[in-house]
Each structure stands twice: as structure tokens, then as C-alpha cells.
C-alpha positions in Angstrom: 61.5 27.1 -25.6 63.4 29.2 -23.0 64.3 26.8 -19.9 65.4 27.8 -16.9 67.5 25.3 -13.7 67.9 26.3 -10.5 70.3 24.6 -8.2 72.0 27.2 -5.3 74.1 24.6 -3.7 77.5 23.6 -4.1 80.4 24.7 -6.4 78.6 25.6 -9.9 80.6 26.4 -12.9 81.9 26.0 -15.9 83.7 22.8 -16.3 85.9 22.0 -15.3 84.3 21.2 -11.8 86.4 20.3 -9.1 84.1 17.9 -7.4 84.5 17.7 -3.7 86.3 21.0 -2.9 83.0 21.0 -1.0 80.4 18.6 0.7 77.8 19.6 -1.8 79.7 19.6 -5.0 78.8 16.5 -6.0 77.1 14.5 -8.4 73.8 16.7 -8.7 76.4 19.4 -10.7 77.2 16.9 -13.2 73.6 15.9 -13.6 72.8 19.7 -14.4 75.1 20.3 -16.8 75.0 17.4 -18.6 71.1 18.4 -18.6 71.8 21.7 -19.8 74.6 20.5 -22.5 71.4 18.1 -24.1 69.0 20.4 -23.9 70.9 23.6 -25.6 71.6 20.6 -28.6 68.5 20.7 -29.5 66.5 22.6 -32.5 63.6 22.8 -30.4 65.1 24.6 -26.8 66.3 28.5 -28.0 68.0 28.9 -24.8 68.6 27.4 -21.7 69.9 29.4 -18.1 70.9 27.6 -14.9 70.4 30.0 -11.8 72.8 29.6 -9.1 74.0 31.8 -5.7 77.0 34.0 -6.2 79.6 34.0 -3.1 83.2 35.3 -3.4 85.7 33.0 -1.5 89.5 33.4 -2.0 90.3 29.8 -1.4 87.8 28.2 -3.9 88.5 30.9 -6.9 86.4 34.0 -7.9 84.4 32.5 -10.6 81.4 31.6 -8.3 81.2 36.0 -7.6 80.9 36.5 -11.4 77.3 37.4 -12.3 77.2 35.5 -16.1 79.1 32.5 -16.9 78.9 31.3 -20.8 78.1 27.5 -20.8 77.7 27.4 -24.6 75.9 29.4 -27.6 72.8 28.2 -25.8 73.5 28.5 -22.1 74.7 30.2 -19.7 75.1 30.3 -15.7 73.3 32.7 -14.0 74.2 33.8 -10.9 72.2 35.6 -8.0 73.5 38.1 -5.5 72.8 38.7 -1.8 73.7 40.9 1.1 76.1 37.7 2.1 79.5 36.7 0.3 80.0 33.8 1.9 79.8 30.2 0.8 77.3 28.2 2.4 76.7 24.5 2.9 73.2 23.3 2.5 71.7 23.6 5.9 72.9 27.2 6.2 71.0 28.4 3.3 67.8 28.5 4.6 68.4 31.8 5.7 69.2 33.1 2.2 66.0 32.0 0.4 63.9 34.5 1.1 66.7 37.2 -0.1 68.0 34.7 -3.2 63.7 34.5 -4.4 63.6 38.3 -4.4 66.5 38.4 -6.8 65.3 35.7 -8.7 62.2 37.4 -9.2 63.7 40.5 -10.1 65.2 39.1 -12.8 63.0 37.3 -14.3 60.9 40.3 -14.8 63.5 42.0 -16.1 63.9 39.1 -19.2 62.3 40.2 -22.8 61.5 36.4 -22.7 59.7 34.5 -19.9 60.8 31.3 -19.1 58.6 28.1 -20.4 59.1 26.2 -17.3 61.5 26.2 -14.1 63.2 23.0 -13.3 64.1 23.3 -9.5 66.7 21.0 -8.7 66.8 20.5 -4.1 63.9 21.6 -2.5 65.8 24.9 -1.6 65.6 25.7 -5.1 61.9 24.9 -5.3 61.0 27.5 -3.1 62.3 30.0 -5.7 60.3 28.4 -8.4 57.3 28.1 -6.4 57.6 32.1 -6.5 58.3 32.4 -10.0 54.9 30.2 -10.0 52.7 32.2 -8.0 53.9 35.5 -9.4 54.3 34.7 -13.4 52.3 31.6 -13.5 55.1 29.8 -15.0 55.1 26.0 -14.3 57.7 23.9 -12.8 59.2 20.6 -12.2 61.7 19.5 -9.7 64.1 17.0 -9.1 64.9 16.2 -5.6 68.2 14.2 -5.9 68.6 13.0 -2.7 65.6 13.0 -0.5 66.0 13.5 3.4 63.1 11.0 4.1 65.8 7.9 3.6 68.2 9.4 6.2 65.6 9.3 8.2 64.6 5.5 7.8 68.7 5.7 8.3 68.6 6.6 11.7 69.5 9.8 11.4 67.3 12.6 13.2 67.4 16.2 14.2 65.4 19.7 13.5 67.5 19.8 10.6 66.3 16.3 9.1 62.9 17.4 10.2 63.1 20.8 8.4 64.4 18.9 5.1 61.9 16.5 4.9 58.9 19.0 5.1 60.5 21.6 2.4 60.7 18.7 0.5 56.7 17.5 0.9 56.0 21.4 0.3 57.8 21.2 -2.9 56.3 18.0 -4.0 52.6 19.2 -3.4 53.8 22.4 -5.0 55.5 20.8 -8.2 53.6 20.6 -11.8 56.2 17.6 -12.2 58.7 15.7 -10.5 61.6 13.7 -12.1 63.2 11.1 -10.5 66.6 9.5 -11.9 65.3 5.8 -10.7 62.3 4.0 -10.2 63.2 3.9 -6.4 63.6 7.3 -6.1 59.9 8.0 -8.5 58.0 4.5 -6.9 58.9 4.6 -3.5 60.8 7.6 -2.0 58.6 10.4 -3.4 55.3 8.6 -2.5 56.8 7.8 0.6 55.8 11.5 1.9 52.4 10.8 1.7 51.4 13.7 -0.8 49.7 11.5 -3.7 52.0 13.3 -6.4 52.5 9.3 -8.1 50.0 10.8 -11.3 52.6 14.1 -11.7 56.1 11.9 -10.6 58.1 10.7 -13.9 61.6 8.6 -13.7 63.9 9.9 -16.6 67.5 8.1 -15.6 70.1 10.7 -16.7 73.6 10.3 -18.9 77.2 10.4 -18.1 78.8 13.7 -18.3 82.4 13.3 -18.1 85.8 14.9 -19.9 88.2 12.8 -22.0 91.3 11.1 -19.8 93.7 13.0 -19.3 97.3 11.0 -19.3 97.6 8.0 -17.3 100.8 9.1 -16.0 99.8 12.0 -14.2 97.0 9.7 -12.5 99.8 7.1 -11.8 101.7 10.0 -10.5 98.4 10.9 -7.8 99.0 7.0 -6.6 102.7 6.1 -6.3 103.0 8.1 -3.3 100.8 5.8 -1.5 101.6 2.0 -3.4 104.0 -0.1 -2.9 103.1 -2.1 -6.0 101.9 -0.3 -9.1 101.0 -3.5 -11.1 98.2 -4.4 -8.9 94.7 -4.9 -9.7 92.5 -1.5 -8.3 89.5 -1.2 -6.2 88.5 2.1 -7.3 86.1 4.4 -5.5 84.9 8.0 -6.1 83.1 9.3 -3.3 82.5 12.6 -0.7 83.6 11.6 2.6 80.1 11.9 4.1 79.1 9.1 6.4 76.5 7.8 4.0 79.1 6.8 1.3 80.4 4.2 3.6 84.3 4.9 2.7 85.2 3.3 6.1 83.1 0.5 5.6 84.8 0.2 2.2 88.2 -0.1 4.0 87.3 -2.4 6.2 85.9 -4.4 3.6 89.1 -4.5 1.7 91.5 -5.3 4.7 89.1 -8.3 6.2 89.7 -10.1 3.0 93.1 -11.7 2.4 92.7 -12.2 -1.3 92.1 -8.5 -1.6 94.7 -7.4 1.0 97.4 -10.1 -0.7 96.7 -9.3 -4.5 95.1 -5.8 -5.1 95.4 -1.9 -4.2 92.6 0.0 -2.8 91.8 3.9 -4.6 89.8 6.5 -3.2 89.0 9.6 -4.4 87.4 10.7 -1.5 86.8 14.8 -2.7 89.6 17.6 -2.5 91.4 18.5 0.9 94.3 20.0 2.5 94.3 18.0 5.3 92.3 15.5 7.4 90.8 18.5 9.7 90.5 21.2 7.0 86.8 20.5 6.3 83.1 20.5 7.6 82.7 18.3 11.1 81.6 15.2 8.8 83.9 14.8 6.5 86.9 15.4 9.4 85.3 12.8 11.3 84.6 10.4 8.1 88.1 11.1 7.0 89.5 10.6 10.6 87.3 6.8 10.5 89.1 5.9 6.8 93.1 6.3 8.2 91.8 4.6 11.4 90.5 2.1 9.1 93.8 1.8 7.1 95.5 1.7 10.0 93.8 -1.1 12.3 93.9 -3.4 9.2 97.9 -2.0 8.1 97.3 -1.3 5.2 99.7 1.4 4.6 100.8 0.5 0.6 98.0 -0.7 -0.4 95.5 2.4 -0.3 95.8 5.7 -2.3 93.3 8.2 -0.8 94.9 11.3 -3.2 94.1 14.7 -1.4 93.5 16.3 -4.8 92.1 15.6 -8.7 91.1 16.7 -11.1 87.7 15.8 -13.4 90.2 14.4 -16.0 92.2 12.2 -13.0 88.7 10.3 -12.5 89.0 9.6 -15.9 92.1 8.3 -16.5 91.9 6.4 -13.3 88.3 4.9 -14.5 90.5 3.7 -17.8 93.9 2.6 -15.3 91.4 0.7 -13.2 89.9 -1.1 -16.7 93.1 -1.6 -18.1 94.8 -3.5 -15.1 91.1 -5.5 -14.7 90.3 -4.2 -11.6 86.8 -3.1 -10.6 84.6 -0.2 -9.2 82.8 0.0 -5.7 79.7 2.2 -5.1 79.3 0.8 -1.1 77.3 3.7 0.1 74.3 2.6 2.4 71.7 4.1 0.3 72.6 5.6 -3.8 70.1 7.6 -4.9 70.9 7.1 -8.4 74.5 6.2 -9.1 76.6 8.4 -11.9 79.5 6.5 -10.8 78.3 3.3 -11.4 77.4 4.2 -14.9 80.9 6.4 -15.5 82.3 3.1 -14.5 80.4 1.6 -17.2 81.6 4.1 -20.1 85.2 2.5 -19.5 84.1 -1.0 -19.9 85.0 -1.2 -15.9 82.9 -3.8 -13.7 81.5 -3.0 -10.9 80.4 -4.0 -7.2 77.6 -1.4 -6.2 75.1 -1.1 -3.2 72.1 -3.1 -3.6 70.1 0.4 -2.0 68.9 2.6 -4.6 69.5 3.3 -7.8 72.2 0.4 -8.7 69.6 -1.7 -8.1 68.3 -1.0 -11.5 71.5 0.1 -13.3 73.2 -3.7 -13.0 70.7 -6.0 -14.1 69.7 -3.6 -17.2 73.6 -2.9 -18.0 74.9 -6.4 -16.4 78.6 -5.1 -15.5 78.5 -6.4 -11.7 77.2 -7.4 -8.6 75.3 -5.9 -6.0 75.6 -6.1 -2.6 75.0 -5.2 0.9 76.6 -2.5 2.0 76.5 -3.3 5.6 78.0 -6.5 5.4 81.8 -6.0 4.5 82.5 -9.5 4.4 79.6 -9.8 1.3 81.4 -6.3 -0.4 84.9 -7.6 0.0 84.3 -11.1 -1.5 82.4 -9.3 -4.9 85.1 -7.2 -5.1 87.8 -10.5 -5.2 85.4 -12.8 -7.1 85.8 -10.4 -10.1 89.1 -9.4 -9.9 90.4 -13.2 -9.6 87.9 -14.8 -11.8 88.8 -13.8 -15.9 86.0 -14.8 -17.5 83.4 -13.4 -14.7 85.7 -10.2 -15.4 85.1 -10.5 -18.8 81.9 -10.9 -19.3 81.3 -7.6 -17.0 83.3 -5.6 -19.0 81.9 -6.5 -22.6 78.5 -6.0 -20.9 79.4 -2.4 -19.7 80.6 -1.2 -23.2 77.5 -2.9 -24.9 75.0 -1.4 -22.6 76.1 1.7 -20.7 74.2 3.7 -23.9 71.0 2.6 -22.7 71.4 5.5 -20.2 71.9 9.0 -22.4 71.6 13.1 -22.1 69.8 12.8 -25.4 67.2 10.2 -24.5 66.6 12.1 -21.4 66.6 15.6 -23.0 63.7 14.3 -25.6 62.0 12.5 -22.1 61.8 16.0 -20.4 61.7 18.4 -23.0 58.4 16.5 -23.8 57.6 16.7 -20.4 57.6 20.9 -20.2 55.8 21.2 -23.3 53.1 19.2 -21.6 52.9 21.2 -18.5 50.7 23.6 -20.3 48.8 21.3 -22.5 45.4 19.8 -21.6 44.4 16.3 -21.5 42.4 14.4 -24.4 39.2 15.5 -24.9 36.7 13.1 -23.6 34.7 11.2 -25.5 30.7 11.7 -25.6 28.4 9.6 -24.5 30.8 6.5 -24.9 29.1 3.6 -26.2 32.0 1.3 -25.8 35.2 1.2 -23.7 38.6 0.0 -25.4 41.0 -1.8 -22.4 44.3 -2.3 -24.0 47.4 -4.0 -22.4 50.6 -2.5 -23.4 53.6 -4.4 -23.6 53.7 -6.9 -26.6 50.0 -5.6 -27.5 50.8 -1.8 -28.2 54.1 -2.0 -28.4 56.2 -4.1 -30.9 55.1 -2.6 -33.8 56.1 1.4 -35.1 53.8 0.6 -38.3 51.4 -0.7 -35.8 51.6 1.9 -33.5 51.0 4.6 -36.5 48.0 2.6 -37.1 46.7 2.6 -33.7 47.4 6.0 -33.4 45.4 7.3 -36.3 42.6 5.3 -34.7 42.7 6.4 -31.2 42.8 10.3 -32.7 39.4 9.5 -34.3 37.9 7.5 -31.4 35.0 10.3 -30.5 33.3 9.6 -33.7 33.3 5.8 -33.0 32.3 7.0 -29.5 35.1 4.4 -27.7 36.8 5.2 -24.7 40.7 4.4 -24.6 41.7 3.0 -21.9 45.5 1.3 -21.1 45.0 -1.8 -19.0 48.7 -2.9 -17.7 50.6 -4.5 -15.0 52.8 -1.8 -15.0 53.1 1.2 -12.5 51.4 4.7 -13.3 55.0 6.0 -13.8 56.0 2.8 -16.4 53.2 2.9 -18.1 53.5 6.9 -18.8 57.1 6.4 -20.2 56.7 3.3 -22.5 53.9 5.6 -24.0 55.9 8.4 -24.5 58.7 6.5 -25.6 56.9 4.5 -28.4 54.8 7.6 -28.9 51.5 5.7 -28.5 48.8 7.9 -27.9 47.3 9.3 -24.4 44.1 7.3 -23.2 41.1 8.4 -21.8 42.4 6.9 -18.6 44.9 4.4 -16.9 44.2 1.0 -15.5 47.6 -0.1 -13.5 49.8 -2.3 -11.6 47.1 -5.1 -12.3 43.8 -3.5 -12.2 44.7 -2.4 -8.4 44.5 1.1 -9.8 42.7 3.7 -12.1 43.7 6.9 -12.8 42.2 9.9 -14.5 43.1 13.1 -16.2 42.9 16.4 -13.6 43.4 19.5 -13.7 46.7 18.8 -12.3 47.9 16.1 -14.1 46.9 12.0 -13.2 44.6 11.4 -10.3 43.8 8.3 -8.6 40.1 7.1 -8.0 39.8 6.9 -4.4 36.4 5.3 -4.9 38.5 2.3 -6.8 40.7 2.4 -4.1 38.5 2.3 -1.0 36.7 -0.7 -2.4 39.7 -2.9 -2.9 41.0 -1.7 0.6 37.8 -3.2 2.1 39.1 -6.4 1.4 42.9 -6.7 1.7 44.6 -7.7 4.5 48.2 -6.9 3.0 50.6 -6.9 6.1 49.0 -10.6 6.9 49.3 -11.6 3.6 53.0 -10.6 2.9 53.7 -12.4 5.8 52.2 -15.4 4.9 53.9 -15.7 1.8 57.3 -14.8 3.4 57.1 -18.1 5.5 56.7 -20.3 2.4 60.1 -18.7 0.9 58.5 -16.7 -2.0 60.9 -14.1 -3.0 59.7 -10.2 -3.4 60.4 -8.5 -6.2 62.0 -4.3 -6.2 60.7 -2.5 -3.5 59.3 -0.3 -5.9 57.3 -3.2 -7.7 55.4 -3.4 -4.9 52.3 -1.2 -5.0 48.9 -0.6 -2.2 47.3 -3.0 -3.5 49.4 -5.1 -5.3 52.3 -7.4 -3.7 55.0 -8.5 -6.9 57.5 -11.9 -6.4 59.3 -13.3 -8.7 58.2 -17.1 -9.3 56.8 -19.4 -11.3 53.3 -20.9 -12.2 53.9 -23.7 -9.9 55.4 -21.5 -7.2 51.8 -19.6 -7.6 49.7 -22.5 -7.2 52.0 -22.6 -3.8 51.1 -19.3 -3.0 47.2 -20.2 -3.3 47.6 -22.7 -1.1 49.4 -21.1 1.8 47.1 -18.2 1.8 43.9 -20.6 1.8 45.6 -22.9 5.0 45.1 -20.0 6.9 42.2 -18.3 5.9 42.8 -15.7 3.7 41.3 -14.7 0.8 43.5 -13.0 -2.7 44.1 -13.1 -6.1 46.9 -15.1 -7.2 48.1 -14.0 -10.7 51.2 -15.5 -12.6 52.2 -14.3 -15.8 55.4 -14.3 -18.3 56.5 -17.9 -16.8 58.2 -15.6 -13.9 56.1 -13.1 -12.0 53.5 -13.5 -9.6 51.2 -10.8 -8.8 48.8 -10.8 -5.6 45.7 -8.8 -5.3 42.6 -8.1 -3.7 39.7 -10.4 -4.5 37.8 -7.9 -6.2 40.7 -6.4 -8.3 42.2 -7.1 -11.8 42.2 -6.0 -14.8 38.4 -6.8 -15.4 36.7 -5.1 -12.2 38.7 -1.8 -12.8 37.3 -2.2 -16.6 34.0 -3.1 -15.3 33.8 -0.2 -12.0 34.8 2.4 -15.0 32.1 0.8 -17.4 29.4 1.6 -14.4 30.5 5.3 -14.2 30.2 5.7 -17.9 26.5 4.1 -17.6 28.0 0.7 -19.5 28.2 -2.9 -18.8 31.5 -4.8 -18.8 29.8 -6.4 -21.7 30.4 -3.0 -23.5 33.5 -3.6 -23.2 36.5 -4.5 -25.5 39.7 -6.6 -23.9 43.1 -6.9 -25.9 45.9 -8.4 -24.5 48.6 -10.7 -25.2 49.5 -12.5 -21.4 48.0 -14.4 -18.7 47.7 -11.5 -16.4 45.1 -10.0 -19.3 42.8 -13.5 -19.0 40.4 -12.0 -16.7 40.0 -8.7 -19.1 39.8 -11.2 -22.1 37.6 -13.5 -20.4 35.0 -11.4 -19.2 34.9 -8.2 -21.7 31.6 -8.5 -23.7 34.2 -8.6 -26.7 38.6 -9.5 -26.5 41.1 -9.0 -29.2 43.9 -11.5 -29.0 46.9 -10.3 -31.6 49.0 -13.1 -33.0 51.7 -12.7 -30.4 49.8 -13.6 -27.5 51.4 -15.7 -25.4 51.0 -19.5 -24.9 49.7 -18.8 -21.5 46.6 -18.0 -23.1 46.4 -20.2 -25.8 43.7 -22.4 -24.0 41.3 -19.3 -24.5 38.6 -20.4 -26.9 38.1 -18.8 -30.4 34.6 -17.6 -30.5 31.8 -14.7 -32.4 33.2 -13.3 -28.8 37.5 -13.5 -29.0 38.9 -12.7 -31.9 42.2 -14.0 -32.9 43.9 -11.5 -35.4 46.6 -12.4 -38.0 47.9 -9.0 -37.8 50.6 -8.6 -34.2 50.9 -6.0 -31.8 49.0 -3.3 -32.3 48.2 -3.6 -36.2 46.4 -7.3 -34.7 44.1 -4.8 -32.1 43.2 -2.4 -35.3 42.2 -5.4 -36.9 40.0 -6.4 -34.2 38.3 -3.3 -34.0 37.9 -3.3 -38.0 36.2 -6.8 -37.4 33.7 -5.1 -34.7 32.7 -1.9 -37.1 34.9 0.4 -34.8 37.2 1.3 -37.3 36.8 4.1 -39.9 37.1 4.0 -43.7 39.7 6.1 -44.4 42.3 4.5 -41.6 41.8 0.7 -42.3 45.2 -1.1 -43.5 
């Protein structure tokens, strides 16, 4: 497979990088090549190119004029040349994109190889794929990064903004794929624009992509111009100095609390200058608000805001910080992922994040901090002292940052998104004939759990036309979650996807996943959600992610009693839902006529079946109504106690096989299961 990136913004080379020379040499270069560097590893990729804009500027070195810059044996840098020399931030690019798609398209016709698929990564690189598209018919995917639809909800306006935000709805229409780093980003920023893209939007989080340390002395020797006290504890922070970072706020945080200002040093790297006035109008005015900052509180030896470093001075100073038990701060108001926070993690170095965006997942899967708000610098500062002056809290962070930070790797997300090219021009299962039957499977703990099982289930569901048995995923998971614990225990595709409760159904398009607005006009009919949100927000019960919530489906955290709560306050004042508790800690609310069953049933209809037809498997209380009323339920030997009051009957069948071995037992026991694949 021959891959091609794009990404024309920023400082692109060769490592090493120097991060910040610029306001867009950030962390979406490290993303790429860390990208590309998986990628070429594998046996499967024969080559992969990232496109870039060539401009010659003496100050920032004449490697970004050269036209071919070796990555590896596998990859290279390609870069594209215009009538202009000139570096140019983001906003000014615009200009350049009609001139940087002609010489993109020149040279792609020019290659003895096509490309397999474009990955676009900005929405200004889009628009050269979206070319390549039209003209060669070659698919894409892009990767927004940083979306301007956030600012927005920021405060921040302007034509600008306004531009941004609609070349980034054009290139989500536009896109065969989108990958997000976070749930956030794929569950709630993307659909955010209004462009129904959910069925083609996938969240692979990426890896860490950084160079050995260099020597600690030569980071010590970027500090001791600024510290009094060398043996201090560090706040470290690696940030541009772009008002969303919330550097200031970071200052203030540190010189409001006497504990910090009494015991620890404050680091930022806050990108590469010559002086405060030397750069764009933001980052003078960001910079000019950090001394202020240092100054108002006097905090003159205690903060080190370097003017220069290098990739292997983050580092060392990631390991200095670790070694002298210190911690990490990520306070920007919104993170759309969070590299930082999981470089911190490589160095078994806590952390104190924002609680907006993407480190909103990374700590409670990796468990090395604690979020906060970043508005409130009373909240940040106190995180920030709590670990520093509590060992065992510091501890336990640390341990949990070296255990856990390989959850997030180039490799798992080079298998995620090479599989996700090849499928860009593959077709969806082929439906089955004149179903008889429907299969509605849950996933988690009924699927999964089981590779043996899984094998087993797959050989069955690759045989399911000649048992004439739709397959059809019945979850409380998300389109997006439910797509990538397929993929990642390579269960098979289904005919179709029930999600997020039964408050969806999607089906294979020509364009990937669509959602049935039928389904979804129905439910709406009957769902008052603003009133009930509120409702439930005077009796204390606690949301769950943003991105857990769904159209029809509001997600808290809680407990069967705290359900039975929930029932009652929406009854007292006249409104009508589903209440749904499952795993002993999560409470789903839905519209009376959704759940698992109805969507079952509403597909059974269109296939000219009865929910009778029908066969339930699940595991968990929010499958009861799918087990219940199904004309036939498979109940594997895992299931949960929460269902254990279900009565064994010629109608349930309780396997002694688990997982998904106990639902290929259950369709051996109802004649659905072939000779030649029964265990």
C-alpha cells in the first residue's frame, strides 16, 4: 500500500523538530511523523510520502526549500513549490491552496504508483485531497486536530473563525473517513457541525514520538539562569504561547498558592524566541501576560521560561521533573488530545491536566493525575501541591504512568488506520436473502472475552446467508465504540448496528454507516430531552462525558437505587422515559419507545419479521428488554447477576459455553448452526 499525508502548516522536517520556532509547529508534527515512522514499519505499507509546502527563510534554516527529504527507507517528505517563498502562518495560507492543489496534482500524476488513500491532516490540506479525489478517484481520510468550532463556543469570533469552521464542515462532508485522537474530538466536536459524518468518524488515540534525553546537565544548564534553588520540586509545562494554552493562567495558579510559591519551581517551555516582541501579535501579547504574571506575584527565582530547546531538552526535563518528584501541567482551556500529557507519562511523571478535551480520557485510563479546571487557578494550583507534598499520592501516579502509558501506541494505531484505508475501497457484507431470522448480539462480555470464541463466532457469522440470519450488534456503546472493539477483537461486520441503547440504528451505504432517520424521527416524537436533563439535574444525578451523551440517550453515572430515584423525579412532574441501570454503575435514559428491543423489533418489520423472529444474546441488564421480548434469548454463562432473575425456559437458553462460544452454542441448540463449524 502507497500512503500519502498531507499537512502544509508549520515547520515540517526531519527530526529533529524544533517545536515552537513557529505558532503552528506544534504537536500535530509529532503526530505525523510518529504516524509515518509506524506505518513505513510495517510489511503491509510499501511506501509512505508526507506532502508539505516548501518556503525558504534564512532565519528558520533552508531545509523547509528542499524538494525531497529522506524520513526513512520507507518515507520521505515531500515538498511542494509555489510562486511564494515565504513562510506562512495558518490563516495566510488560504491564498496558496489553489496554487499548492495544482502542484499537488501535478505530481501525483507524474508517480508510476498512485496513492491508496490521502490522509489530509487541517482542513487546508483537505482541500488538496478533495482534488486528488475528484481528479484520480483516490479516497481519503482526514484528521482535523484542532477544530475551530471550540474556539468558537470559546468566545472567540471573526471572519477568520468563520472561514475555519466552514472549510472544516466542507472537509468533513467531503471525507471517506475521519480520525479523531479522542472520543471528544470523534463524539462530540465533529458531529457538532451538523454534517451526519458519526457512521464515517473513527477515534484512533495516537502514540508518543519523542527522542532519548539528552544529558540532564545541559537541561539544568537552560534553568539555572532563572532559579534560585535547583533542588526544588518542578511544575513542568510544555506549551506555545497561544492564549488557549492558558500559560498565564498557569502563573497565576502557581504564585496564588503559598505551598507552591514556598516549596517548588515553576518550568515552561513556552516554544522558541529571541525575545518577548519577536513573534506573531499572540504570542507577544501571551508572552507579555506570563512576565506580568511573574512579576505581579514576584516570582523572579522561581520560574524558568528558557527562550530556547531543543526536542532532547523536553526530554531530559520530562526525566529532571520525575526524578526530583515533581509533576506536569497541561492547564489549557480546551486540549484537543494531549501528547504532553502522555509524554509525561513515558517518564513515570504525574500529572495535573485540563478537565477539557482529551485528558479527560487519558487520566482515568492511564491513572497518573488529576484533572482540573482550567479556569479556576485556585483548583490548578492546589493539584499541582497536593501531589508534590503528598508521597504516596505521588507514588501511586508515577507507578500508574509507567504501567499504563503503553495503552496508547504508533503500532496499535498504525494496525487501527491501516485497516481503516484498506476498507475505504471495500464493500459492505453482502446482505442476507430473504432473512428468516434476525440475530441481536450485545458486545461487550457477550462477543468479546473469548479469541477461541470469537473464531467460532466468526466462522458462523461468514456462513449466516445459508442459515438466512441477519447479524445484527445490539450495544450500549456509541457508533464509533462499537466499530473499534470490533475491529480490535476482529469480530466480524454485522448486517447492521443497533447503538447507544437501542436509541439508534445504522446501516451500511454507499458511503460508509448511515443512520435511520425513520428510527430516529419516531423516538424524537416522544422525548422531551432539554426538560428531562433538567429534571434530573435538580435531584443531583451526575452526567457522565460529554461525549456519552447521545440524541436520544442521556448517560449518568449512578446506581440501581439512584435509578429508581431518577424514575421518580421524572414521574412527580409528568414526564414520561425509560430509566435503564446496568453494570451496578450507569444509568441510561431514553425515550419510551426506545431500547434495545424496539430497534430489534422496527428492523424486524422492515425485513417483513416479527420481534418473535428474533434472537436476543446478552450478558447485562441493559440487554433485559432484548432478552425478554425476542421470540428466542441466548444468555452465555457470564451473564451478569443483574439478570439472573430471568427465567430458564424452551424460550431462554442458558449456555455452559461464555462469551461468544455460549451464543454459538445457542444457535447450535436452535438449528442455526452448520455441521461443519459446531465445536
Amino acid at each position: 500500500m502507497h500512503i500519502v499525508h498531507i499537512a502544509l502548516g508549520g515547520c515540517l522536517k526531519a527530526p529533529p523538530v524544533h517545536y515552537g520556532v513557529t505558532g503552528d509547529t506544534g504537536g500535530h508534527i509529532a503526530y505525523i511523523l510518529g504516524a509515518v515512522e509506524a506505518l513505513a514499519a510495517r510489511d503491509d505499507v510499501a511506501s509512505v510520502d508526507v506532502v508539505t509546502r516548501a518556503f525558504r527563510v534564512d532565519s528558520l534554516g533552508h531545509d523547509y526549500a528542499r524538494p525531497v527529504e529522506r524520513l526513512g527507507p520507507k518515507s520521505r517528505i515531500v515538498r511542494l513549490s509555489t510562486s511564494s517563498n515565504a513562510y506562512l502562518e495558518k490563516e495566510s495560507l488560504a491564498a496558496e491552496i489553489p496554487a499548492l492543489s495544482r502542484a499537488f496534482l501535478d505530481w501525483i500524476a507524474a508517480l508510476d504508483r498512485k496513492p491508496d488513500a490521502i490522509h489530509a491532516h487541517f482542513a487546508d490540506a483537505a482541500r488538496l485531497a478533495m482534488a486528488a479525489k475528484a481528479r484520480f478517484g483516490i479516497p481519503f481520510v482526514y484528521t482535523p486536530h484542532s477544530l475551530g468550532i471550540d474556539k468558537r463556543a470559546c468566545g472567540l469570533t471573526g471572519p477568520a473563525l468563520k472561514a475555519r469552521i466552514a472549510s472544516e464542515g466542507e472537509a468533513i462532508a467531503q471525507a471517506d473517513a475521519i480520525v479523531g485522537s479522542s472520543r471528544d474530538e470523534a463524539e462530540r466536536q465533529v458531529p457538532a457541525y451538523g454534517i451526519g459524518a458519526a457512521g464515517r468518524t473513527h477515534c484512533v488515540p495516537p502514540g508518543i514520538h519523542l527522542p532519548a534525553a539528552g544529558p540532564r546537565d545541559r537541561a539544568e544548564a537552560r534553568l539555572r539562569p532563572f532559579l534560585r534553588d535547583m533542588t526544588r520540586p518542578q511544575v513542568l509545562a510544555i506549551a506555545r504561547p497561544v492564549a488557549k494554552k492558558n500559560l498565564p493562567g498557569l502563573i497565576d495558579a502557581f504564585g496564588r498558592h503559598d505551598g507552591l510559591r514556598d516549596t517548588a519551581n515553576l518550568v515552561i517551555l513556552a516554544g522558541q524566541r529571541d525575545d518577548v516582541e519577536g513573534g506573531t501579535p499572540e504570542q507577544t501579547r501571551v508572552l507579555r501576560q506570563m512576565v506580568d504574571a511573574i512579576d505581579r506575584h514576584d516570582l523572579w527565582g522561581k520560574v524558568a521560561i528558557p527562550r530556547r530547546h531543543d526536542p532532547q531538552d523536553v526530554a531530559s526535563l520530562y526525566r529532571m521533573t520525575a526524578e526530583g518528584r515533581g509533576v506536569f501541567a497541561n492547564p489549557a482551556l480546551f486540549e484537543p488530545f494531549g501528547l504532553t500529557v502522555l509524554e509525561a507519562a513515558r517518564f513515570g511523571l504525574p500529572v495535573v491536566a485540563t478537565d477539557k478535551g482529551g485528558p479527560s480520557e487519558i487520566l482515568p485510563r492511564i491513572g497518573h493525575g488529576r484533572l482540573v479546571d482550567p479556569r479556576n487557578p485556585d483548583e490548578v494550583g492546589q493539584a499541582c501541591f497536593d501531589l508534590i507534598s503528598d508521597d504516596g499520592a505521588w507514588t501511586k501516579a508515577s507507578e500508574a504512568a509507567l504501567r499504563n502509558v503503553g495503552l496508547y501506541s504508533w503500532g496499535n494505531w498504525a494496525t487501527a488506520v491501516r485497516r481503516l484505508y484498506a476498507s475505504l475501497r471495500s464493500t459492505p457484507p453482502k446482505p442476507v436473502r430473504a432473512p428468516k431470522s434476525i440475530l441481536a448480539s450485545d458486545i461487550d462480555g457477550t462477543l468479546t472475552g473469548s479469541r477461541a470464541g470469537v473464531r467460532l463466532f466468526s466462522e458462523w457469522a461468514s456462513d449466516r446467508g445459508r442459515a438466512r440470519c441477519l447479524f445484527a450488534v445490539a450495544t450500549g456503546r456509541s457508533i464509533g465504540e462499537a466499530r473499534r472493539v470490533l475491529a480490535k477483537w476482529r469480530l466480524p461486520l454485522p448486517d447492521l448496528f443497533i447503538t447507544s441503547v437501542g436509541t439508534e440504528i445504522w446501516r451500511h451505504g454507499a458511503s460508509g454507516l448511515v443512520l435511520c432517520q425513520d428510527y430516529a424521527a419516531d423516538l424524537q416524537r416522544t422525548w422531551p430531552r432539554d426538560d428531562i436533563a433538567d429534571a434530573l439535574s435538580r435531584i443531583g444525578l451526575v452526567p457522565q462525558a460529554p461525549f456519552e451523551q447521545r440524541p436520544w440517550k442521556l448517560s449518568y453515572v449512578g446506581t440501581v437505587s439512584d435509578s429508581a430515584r431518577a424514575e421518580a423525579a421524572l414521574r412527580e412532574v409528568g414526564l414520561v422515559a425509560r430509566v435503564v441501570p446496568s453494570h451496578g454503575r450507569f444509568i441510561d435514559v431514553l425515550p419510551i419507545r426506545a431500547g434495545k428491543a424496539r430497534a430489534v423489533a422496527f428492523e424486524a418489520a422492515r425485513q417483513g419479521l416479527a420481534l418473535s423472529d428474533c434472537i436476543g444474546a446478552g450478558d447485562s441488564g441493559n440487554d433485559r428488554d432484548m432478552l425478554e421480548q425476542c421470540g428466542r434469548a441466548i444468555l452465555p454463562a457470564n451473564a451478569l447477576d443483574e439478570i439472573a432473575d430471568l427465567l430458564t425456559s424452551d424460550r431462554l437458553l442458558r449456555t455452559r459455553e461464555s462469551h461468544a462460544s455460549g451464543v454459538v452454542e445457542g444457535l447450535e441448540a436452535l438449528g442455526l448452526v452448520p455441521q461443519r463449524i459446531r465445536a
